[in-house]
C-alpha positions in Angstrom: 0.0 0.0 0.0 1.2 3.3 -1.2 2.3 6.3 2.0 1.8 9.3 1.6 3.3 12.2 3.3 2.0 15.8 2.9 3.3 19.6 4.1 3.1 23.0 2.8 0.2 24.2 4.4 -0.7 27.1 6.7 -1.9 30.3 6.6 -1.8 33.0 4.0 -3.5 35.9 3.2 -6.1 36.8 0.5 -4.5 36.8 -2.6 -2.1 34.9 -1.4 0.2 32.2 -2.8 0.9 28.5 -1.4 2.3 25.4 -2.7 1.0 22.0 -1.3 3.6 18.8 -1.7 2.7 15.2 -1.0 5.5 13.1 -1.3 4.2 9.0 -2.5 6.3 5.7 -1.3 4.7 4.3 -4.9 6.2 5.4 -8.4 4.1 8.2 -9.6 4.5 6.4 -13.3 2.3 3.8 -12.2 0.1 4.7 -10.0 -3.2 5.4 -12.0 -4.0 8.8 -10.6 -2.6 11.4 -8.3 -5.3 14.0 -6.5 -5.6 16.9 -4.1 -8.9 17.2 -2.5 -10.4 19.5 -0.3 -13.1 19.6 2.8 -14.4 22.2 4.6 -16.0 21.5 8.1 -19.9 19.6 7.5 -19.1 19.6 4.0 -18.0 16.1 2.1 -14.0 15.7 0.5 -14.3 17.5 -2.7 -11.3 17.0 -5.4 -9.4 20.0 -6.3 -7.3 19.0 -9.0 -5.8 15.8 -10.3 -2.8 14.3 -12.5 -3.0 11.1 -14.1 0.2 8.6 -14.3 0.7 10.1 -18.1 0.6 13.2 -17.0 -2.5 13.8 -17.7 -4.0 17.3 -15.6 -8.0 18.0 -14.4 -9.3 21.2 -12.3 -12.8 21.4 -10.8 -14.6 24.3 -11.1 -13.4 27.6 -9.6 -9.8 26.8 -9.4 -9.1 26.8 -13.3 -6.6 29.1 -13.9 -5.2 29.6 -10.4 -4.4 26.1 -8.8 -1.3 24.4 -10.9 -1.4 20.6 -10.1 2.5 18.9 -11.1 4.9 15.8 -10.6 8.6 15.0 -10.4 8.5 12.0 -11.0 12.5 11.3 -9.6 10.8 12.5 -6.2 7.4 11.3 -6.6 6.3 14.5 -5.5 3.1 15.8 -6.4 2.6 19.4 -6.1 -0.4 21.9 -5.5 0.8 25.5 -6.7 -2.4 27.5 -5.2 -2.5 31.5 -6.7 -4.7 33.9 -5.7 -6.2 32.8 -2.8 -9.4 33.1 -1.5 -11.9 32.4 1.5 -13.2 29.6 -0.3 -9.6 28.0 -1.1 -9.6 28.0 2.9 -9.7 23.9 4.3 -8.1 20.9 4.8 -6.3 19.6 1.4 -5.7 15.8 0.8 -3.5 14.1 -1.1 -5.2 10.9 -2.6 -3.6 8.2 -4.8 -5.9 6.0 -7.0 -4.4 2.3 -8.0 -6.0 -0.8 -9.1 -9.7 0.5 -7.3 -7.8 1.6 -4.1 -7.9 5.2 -2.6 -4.7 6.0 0.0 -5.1 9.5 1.8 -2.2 11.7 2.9 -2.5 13.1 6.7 -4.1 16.4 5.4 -3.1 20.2 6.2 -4.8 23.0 7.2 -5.1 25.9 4.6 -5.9 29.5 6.2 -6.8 32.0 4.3 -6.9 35.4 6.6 -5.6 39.1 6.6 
């Protein structure tokens, strides 16, 4: 079973820039597909963003254009580059990996956004 190990988060301010990493015990190349969700309190584990094991990139709705989802795949590191924060970006942000109909979470971190 894949590990995963998460850091990067905290607080930042609106508008605000913050990069998540989650680094996997699994080779990234073949492990079918490489997430970051998101949950707020009463609220279900949404995904954020996702990278399949060709590379492969998907964003849900509002975070098109200023969440940047990547891999290096020497680390197996995946990588959440979040711009332009806002309230709503605010949460706790898992790292998920998806392989052969199995779903591994990461720890999660907290993500502030304040002034």
């Amino acid at each position: 079973q894949v590990h995963l190990v998460e850091s990067g988060g905290g607080r930042v301010e609106p508008g605000g820039s913050l990069t998540l990493s989650c680094v996997a015990s699994r080779l990234l190349a073949i492990t079918e597909q490489m997430a970051w969700y998101r949950q707020v309190p009463g609220k279900e584990r949404d995904i954020v963003a996702a990278i399949t094991h060709v590379g492969i990139k998907g964003y849900v709705g509002a975070v098109k254009g200023r969440y940047a989802i990547s891999r290096d795949i020497a680390t197996n590191t995946v990588y959440l580059q979040m711009n332009d924060l806002t309230s709503e970006g605010a949460g706790i942000y898992f790292c998920n990996a998806f392989n052969g109909g199995q779903y591994t979470w990461g720890q999660g971190l907290q993500v502030t956004v304040s002034s």
